[in-house]
N, C-alpha and C positions, 0 to 999 in steps of 0.2 A: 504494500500500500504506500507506504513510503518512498522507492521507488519511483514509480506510477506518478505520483503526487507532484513529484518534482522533473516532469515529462521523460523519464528513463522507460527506456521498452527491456522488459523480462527476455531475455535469450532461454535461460535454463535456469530454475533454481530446483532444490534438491538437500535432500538432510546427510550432511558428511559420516562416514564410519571412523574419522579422522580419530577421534578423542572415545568411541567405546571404547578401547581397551587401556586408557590412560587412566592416570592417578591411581595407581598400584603402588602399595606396599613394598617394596623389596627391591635387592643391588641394582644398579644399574645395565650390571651384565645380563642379568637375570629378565629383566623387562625388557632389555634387546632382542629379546629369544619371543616375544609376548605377540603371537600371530595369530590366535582361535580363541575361541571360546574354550577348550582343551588344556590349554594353555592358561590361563586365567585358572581353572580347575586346578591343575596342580599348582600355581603358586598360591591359593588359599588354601591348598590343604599343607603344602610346605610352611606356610607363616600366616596361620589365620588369623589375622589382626582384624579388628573392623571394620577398616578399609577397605580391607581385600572381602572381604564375606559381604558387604553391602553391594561393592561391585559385581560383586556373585550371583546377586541376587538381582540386582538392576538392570541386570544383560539382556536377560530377555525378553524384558518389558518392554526394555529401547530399542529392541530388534522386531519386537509386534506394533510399536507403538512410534515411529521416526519423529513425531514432533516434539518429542522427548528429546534426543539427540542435543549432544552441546553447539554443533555447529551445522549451523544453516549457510551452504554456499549460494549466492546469487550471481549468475554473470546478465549484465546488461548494459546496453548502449543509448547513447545520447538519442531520444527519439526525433526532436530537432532544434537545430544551433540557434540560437539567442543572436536576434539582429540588433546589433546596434544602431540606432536613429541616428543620423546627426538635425542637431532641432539651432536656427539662430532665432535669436530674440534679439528686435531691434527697441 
């Protein structure tokens, strides 16, 4: 809507998988490894902090549910360019 509002035309928008599987618990080696839902799985059962068992838990909600998702990609373009007037005043 916002967008829109301010004459931009919607190309694609869409709910990223960028960030399900982020803000985990544990080394950094260990979340490099972090590609499935499987994966999530063994590191709560490896280090089941809080963190990690809510994301456990919130995976598949955000995987039924996209507007849920942290990040909403939008790509869109100028729909059209702002004419400058020139105006004299005598």
């Amino acid at each position: 809507m916002l967008l829109r509002e301010t004459e931009f035309e919607i190309v694609k928008a869409y709910y990223s998988i960028v960030n399900d599987l982020a803000f985990i618990d544990t080394d950094p080696e260990e979340y490099l490894k972090i590609a499935s839902y499987k994966d999530l799985i063994k590191v709560a059962i490896r280090r089941p902090t809080k963190l990690n068992i809510l994301r456990l838990l919130a995976y598949p909600i955000v995987k039924l549910r996209p507007s849920l998702r942290q990040v909403i990609v939008v790509v869109a373009i100028k729909a059209r360019e702002s004419v400058m007037r020139v105006q004299e005043i005598w």
